[in-house]
C-alpha positions in Angstrom: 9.8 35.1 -3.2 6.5 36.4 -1.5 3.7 34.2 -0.9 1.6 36.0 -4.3 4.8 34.9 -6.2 4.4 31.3 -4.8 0.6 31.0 -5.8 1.4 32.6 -9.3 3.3 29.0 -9.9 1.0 27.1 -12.0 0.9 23.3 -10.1 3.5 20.9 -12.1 1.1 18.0 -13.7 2.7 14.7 -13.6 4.1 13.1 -17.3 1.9 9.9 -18.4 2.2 7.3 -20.7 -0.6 7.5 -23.0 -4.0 6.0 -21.6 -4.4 4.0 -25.0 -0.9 3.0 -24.8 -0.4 1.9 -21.3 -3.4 -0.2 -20.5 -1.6 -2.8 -22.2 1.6 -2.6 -20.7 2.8 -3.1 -17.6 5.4 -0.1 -17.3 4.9 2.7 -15.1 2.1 5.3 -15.6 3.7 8.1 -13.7 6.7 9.2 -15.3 7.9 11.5 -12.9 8.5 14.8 -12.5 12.2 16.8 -14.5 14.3 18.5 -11.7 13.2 21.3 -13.5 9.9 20.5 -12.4 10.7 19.2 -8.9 12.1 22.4 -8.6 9.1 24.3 -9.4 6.4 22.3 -7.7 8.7 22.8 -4.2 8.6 26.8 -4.8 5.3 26.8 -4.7 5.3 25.8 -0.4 4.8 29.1 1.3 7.2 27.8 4.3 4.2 28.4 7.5 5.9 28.4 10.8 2.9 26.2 12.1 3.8 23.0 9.5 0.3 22.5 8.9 0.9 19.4 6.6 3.2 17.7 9.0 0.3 17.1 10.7 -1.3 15.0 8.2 1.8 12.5 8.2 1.9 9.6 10.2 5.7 9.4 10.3 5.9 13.6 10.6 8.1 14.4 7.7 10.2 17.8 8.1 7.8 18.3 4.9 9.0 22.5 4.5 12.4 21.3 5.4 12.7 19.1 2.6 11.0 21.3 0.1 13.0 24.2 1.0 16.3 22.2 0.0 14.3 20.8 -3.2 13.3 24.1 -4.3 17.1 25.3 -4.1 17.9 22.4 -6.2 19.5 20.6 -3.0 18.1 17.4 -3.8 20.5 15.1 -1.9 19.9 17.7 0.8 16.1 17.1 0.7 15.8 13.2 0.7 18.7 13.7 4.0 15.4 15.4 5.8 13.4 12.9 4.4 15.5 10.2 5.5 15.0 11.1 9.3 11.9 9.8 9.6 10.5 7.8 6.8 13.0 4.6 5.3 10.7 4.6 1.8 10.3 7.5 0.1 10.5 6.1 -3.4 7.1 4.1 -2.4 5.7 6.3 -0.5 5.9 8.8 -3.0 4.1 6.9 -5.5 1.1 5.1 -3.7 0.6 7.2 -0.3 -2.8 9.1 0.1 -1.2 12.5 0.1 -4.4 14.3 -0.9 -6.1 12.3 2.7 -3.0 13.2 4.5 0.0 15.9 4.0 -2.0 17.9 1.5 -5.0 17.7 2.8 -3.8 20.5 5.6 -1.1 22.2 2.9 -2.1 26.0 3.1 -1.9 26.8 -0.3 -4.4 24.1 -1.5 -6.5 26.3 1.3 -6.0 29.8 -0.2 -7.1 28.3 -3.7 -9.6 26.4 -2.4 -8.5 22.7 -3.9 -6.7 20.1 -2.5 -5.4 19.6 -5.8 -3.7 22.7 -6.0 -2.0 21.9 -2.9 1.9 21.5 -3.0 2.3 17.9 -4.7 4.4 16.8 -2.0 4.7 13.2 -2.8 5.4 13.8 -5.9 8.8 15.9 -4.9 10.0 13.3 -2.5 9.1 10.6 -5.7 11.2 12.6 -7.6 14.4 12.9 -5.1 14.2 9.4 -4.0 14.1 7.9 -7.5 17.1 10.7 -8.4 19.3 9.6 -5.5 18.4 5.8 -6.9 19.5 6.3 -10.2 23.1 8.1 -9.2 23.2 5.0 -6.9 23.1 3.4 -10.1 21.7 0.1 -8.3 23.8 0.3 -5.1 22.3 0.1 -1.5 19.9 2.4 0.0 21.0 5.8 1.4 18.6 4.0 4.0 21.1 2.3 5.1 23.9 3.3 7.6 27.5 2.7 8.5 28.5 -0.9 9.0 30.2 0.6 12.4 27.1 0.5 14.3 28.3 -1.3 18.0 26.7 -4.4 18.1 24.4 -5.0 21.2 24.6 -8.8 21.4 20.4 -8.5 21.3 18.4 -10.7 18.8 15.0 -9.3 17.0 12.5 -11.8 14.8 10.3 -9.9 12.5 7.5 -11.5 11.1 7.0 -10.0 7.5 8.5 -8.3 5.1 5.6 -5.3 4.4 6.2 -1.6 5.2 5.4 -1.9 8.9 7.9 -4.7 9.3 11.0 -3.1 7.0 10.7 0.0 9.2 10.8 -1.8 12.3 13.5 -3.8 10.7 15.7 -1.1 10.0 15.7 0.8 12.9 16.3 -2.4 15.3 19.1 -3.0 13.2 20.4 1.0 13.4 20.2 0.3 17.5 22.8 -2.9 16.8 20.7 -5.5 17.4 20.6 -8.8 15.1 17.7 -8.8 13.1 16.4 -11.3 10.9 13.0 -11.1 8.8 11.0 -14.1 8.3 8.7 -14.1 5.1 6.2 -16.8 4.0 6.5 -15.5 0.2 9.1 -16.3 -1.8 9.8 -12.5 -2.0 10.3 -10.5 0.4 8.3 -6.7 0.2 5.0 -7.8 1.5 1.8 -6.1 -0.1 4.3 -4.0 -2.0 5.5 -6.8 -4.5 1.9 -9.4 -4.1 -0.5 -6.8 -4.1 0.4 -3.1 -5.4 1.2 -3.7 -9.6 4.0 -3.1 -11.5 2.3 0.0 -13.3 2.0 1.9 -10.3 5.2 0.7 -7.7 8.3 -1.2 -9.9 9.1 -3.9 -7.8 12.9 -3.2 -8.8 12.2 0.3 -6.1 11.3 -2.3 -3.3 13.7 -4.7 -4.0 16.1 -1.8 -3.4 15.0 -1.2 -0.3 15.4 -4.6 0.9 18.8 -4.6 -0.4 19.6 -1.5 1.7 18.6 -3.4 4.4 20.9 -6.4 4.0 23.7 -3.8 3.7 22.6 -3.2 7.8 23.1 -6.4 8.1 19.2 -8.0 7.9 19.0 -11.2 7.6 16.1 -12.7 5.6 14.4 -16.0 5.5 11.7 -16.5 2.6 9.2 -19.5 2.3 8.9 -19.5 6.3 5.5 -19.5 7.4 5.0 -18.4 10.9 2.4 -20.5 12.7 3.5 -23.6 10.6 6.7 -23.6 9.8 7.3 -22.2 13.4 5.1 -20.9 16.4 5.2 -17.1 17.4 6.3 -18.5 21.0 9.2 -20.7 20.1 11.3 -17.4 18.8 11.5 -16.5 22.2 11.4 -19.3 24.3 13.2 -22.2 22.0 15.4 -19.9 19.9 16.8 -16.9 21.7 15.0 -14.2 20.2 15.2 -11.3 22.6 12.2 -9.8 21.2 9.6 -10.0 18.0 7.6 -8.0 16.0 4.5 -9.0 13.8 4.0 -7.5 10.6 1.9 -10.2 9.0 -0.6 -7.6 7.3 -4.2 -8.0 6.1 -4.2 -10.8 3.4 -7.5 -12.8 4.3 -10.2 -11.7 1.6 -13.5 -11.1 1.8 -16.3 -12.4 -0.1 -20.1 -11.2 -0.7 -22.0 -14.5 0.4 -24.1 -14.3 -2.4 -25.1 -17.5 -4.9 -22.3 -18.3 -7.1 -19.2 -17.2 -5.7 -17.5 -20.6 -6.1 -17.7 -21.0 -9.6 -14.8 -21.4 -11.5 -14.0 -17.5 -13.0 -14.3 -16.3 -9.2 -11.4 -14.8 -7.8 -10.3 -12.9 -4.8 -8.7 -9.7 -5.7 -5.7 -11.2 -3.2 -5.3 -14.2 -5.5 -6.0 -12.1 -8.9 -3.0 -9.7 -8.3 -0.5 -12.2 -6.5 -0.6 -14.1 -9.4 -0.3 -11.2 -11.7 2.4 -8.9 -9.4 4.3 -11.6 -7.6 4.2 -14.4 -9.6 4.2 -12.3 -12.8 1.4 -13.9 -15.0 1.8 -11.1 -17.5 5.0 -12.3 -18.6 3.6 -15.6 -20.0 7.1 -15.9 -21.9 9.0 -15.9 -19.0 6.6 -17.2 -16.1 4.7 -20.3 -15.8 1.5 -19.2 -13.3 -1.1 -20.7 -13.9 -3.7 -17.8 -15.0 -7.9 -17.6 -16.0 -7.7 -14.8 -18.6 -11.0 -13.8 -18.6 -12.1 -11.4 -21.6 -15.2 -9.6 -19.8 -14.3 -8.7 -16.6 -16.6 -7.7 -13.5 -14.7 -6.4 -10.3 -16.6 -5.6 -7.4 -15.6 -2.8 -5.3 -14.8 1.1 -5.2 -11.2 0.9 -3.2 -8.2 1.1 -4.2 -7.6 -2.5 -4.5 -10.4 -2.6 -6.9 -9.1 0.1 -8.9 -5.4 -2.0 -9.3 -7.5 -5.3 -10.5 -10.0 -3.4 -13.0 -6.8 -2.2 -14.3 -4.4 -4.8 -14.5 -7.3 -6.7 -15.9 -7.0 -4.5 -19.0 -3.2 -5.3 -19.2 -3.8 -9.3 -18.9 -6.1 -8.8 -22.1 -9.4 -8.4 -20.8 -12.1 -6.7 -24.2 -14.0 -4.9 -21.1 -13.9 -4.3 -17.6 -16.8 -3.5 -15.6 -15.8 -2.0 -11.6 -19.4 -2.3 -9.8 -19.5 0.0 -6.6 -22.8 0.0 -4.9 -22.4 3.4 -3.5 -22.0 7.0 -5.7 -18.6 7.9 -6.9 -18.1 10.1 -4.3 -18.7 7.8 -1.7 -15.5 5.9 -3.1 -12.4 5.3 -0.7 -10.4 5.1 -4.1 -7.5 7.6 -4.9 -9.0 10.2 -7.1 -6.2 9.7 -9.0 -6.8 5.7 -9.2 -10.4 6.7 -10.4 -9.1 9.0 -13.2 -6.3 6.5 -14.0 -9.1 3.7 -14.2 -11.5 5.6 -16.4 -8.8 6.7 -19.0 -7.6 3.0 -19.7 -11.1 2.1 -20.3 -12.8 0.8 -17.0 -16.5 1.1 -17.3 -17.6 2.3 -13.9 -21.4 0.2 -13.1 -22.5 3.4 -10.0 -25.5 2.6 -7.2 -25.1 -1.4 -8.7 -24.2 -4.2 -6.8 -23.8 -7.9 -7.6 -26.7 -10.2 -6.7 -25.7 -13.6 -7.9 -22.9 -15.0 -9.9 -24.2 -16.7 -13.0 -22.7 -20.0 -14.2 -23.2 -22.5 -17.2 -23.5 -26.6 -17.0 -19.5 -26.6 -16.5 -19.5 -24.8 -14.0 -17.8 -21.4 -15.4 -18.9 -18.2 -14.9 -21.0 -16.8 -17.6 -23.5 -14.1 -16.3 -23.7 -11.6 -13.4 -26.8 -10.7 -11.8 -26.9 -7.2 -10.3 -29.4 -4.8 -8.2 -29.8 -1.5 -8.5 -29.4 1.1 -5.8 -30.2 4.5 -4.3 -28.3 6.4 -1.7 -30.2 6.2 1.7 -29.7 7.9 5.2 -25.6 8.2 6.8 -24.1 5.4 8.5 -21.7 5.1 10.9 -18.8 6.0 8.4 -20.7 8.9 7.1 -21.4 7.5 3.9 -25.0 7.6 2.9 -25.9 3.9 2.8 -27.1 1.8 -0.7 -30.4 0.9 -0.9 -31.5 -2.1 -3.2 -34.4 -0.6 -6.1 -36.5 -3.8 -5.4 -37.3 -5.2 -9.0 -34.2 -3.2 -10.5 -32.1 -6.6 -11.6 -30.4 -7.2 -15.0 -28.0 -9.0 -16.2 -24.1 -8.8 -17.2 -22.4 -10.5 -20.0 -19.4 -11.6 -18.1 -16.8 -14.5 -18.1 -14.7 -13.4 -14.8 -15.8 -11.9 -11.5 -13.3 -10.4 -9.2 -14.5 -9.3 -5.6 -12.5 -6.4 -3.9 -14.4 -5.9 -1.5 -12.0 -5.8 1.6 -9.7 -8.0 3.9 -9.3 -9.1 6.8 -6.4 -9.2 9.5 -4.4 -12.3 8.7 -5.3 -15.2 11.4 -2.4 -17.7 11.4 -0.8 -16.4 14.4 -3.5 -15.4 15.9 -4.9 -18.7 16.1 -1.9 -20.8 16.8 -0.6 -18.4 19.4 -2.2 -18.9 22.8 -2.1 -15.9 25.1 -2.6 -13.2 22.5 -5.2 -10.6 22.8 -6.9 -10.2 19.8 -10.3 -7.8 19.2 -13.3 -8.8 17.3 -11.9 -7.7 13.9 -9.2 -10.1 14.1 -6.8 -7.6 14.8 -4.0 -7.9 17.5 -4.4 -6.2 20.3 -1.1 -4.1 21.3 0.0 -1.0 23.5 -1.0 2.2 21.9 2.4 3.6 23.3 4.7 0.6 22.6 3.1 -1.7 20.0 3.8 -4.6 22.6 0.8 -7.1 22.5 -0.3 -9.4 26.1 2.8 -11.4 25.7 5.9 -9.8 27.0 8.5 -9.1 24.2 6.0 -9.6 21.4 5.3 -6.5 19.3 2.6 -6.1 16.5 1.9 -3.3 13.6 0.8 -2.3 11.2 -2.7 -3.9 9.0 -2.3 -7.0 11.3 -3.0 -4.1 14.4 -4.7 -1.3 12.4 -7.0 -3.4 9.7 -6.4 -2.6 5.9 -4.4 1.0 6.1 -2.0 2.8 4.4 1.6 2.1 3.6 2.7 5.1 5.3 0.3 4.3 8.5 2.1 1.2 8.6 5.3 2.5 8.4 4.6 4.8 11.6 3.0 1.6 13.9 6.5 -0.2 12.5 8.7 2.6 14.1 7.0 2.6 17.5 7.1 -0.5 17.8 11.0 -0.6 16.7 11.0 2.2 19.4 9.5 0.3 22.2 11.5 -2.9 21.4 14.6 -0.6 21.6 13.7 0.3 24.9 13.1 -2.6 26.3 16.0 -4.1 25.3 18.0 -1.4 26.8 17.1 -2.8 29.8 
């Protein structure tokens, strides 16, 4: 096929549940592509010999290799290529920033001059990973590999259970070492089962995963919290550990500082969607987690965080949601598609506001919002043109909850019970740009605890060079 047959193939558009429909469940949005359609989408790569896309992923996906095999309706073929360098596909497929990363440099979103025409990448490796899943019919991961492996006698601690720390996970225990994952959940997936819902990442494709892991022979120990239940130190020097690595993520929240945010109806978009994802308040039938089910809705922010808890307050039966982003919507660091997801189910997006103060009556419960008013000034450091406050411009919103999504931070347990480690000012662990080892010797870090709030996929890549480095050093 020549490359003006490729761009004569319209771009496959995902299947959706019904906007009207699905803001008030909690099932998937994305219904996936047919093979027919898989198919389809993967003719449309043009095959360069330069690979810009691969470029644009952290992990450096054979991303022509595998649509080459998907386009020939090889689709066991494709996830094999797949398989070489990313252990996650299914997820990655669904909530990755493709249009930041792999298409973003795909050549024929260049020739017609729109990312969104480029080849839907993710949306091809969704489609074989969630195939190979099914004819699995619940079995292991094709992750996993031969129980054969020779053993090296070598123990490995991780710390977590998020992408960083599965992918580190895995390919310790692929080298033979004995690996065991500590988690201070009760689950184990990290922000894939507390803070990514159920209508964009089924928690049944991460608990697949981790089952896939176990079949390496991972060990897992849940309600452990590192710091507490155990110092970072005593892994190595009390219990034999030959080497650890800290996954621990970003899961402190960040608040505004305004007047307010402790009344009762304030929540942290951390808390909001644990108790929604992990501890499944939807399912009041079958779940006992304690929930404020607020009818009008504020959530502050323009991420992509913000986007999940605007939208999962819809499905927790919310009248009207209000997402508040003091910037333009082009300024957003939301996935376009989030945005367009968002505004479908019903999210009223508040532009150029911001929350002032959080209003409350003589109970103490939340029954106003005060905002400002804002115009776009000069660039900052980002890029972004920065808000400026309309002085006089306040008013008032009727609202009985107020979520803020505005960020987190670096998660300070261990850093702050663990004497020796370098941290920077952010928080963040300080590690070997090469290795992932931190300032004390056979300690690893990556992933959000290292890199701030990121990308699953970004995570994923700091978690195999770390695995890498611990590898190596235990090679002696």
């Amino acid at each position: 096929m020549t490359a003006k047959e490729k761009m004569a193939i319209p771009p496959q558009a995902m299947p959706e549940q019904d906007p009207k429909v699905r803001a008030r469940n909690m099932n998937e949005v994305a219904l996936g592509y047919t093979a027919e359609m898989a198919k389809a989408e993967a003719s449309r790569c043009l095959q360069c010999p330069a690979k810009p896309c691969m470029q644009g992923c952290p992990v450096a996906i054979n991303i022509p290799g595998f649509l080459a095999k998907a386009s020939e309706g090889d689709f066991a073929g494709a996830l094999a290529i797949i398989r070489e360098t990313s252990l996650l596909p299914a997820v990655c497929g669904r909530v990755c920033p493709q249009e930041k990363q792999c298409q973003k440099f795909c050549t024929m979103g260049k020739l017609l001059k729109d990312v969104d025409k480029a080849v839907a990448i993710g949306r091809v490796e969704r489609f074989v990973a969630d195939l190979d899943r099914e004819r699995q019919d619940g079995s292991a991961s094709a992750a996993s590999g031969s129980q054969d492996i020779p053993r090296t006698g070598k123990k490995v601690a991780v710390i977590g259970s998020g992408p960083a720390s599965i992918t580190c996970a895995a390919d310790c225990a692929k080298a033979g070492h004995d690996v065991t994952v500590f988690e201070a959940f009760h689950k184990c997936g990290g922000v894939l089962v507390y803070g990514i819902p159920e209508f964009r990442l089924p928690k049944a494709i991460v608990q697949h995963e981790i089952d896939g892991l176990k079949s390496l022979g991972v060990k897992f120990e849940t309600n452990y919290v590192v710091g507490r239940t155990r110092k970072l130190r005593d892994f190595i020097e009390k219990d034999g550990f030959d080497a650890v690595f800290v996954g621990t993520g970003a899961g402190l929240p960040k608040f505004m500082g305004i007047e307010g945010e402790n009344l009762v109806g304030v929540f942290s978009a951390n808390e909001y969607l644990t108790r929604a994802n992990l501890m499944k308040a939807y399912d009041e039938g079958g779940h006992d987690t304690p929930f404020w089910h607020g009818k009008r809705v504020a959530v502050l922010g323009g991420g992509n965080v913000a986007m999940d808890a605007s939208r999962m307050a819809l499905r927790l039966g919310a009248d009207k949601v209000y997402l508040i982003y003091r910037r333009s919507e082009a300024e957003m660091p939301a996935r376009k598609e989030e945005v367009h997801h968002a505004k479908e189910e019903g999210v009223e997006f508040l532009m150029l506001q911001n929350a002032k103060r959080v209003l409350g009556d003589d109970q103490g419960r939340v029954n106003g919002l005060e905002c400002l008013k804002y115009e776009l000034g000069e660039p900052d450091a980002s890029g972004r043109r920065s808000p400026v406050a309309i002085a006089g411009s306040e008013f008032t919103l009727d609202v009985d909850t107020v979520v803020v999504a505005v960020g987190n931070a670096s998660n300070p347990l261990i850093p702050t019970t663990t004497d020796g480690l370098e941290i920077n000012k952010r928080g963040n662990i300080v590690v070997d740009p090469e290795t992932n080892m931190t300032s004390i010797p056979g300690v690893f870090a990556g992933g959000d605890i290292v890199l701030g709030a990121a990308t699953v996929i970004l995570a994923m890549g700091e978690g195999r060079r770390a695995a890498a480095g611990i590898n190596k050093l235990l090679k002696g």
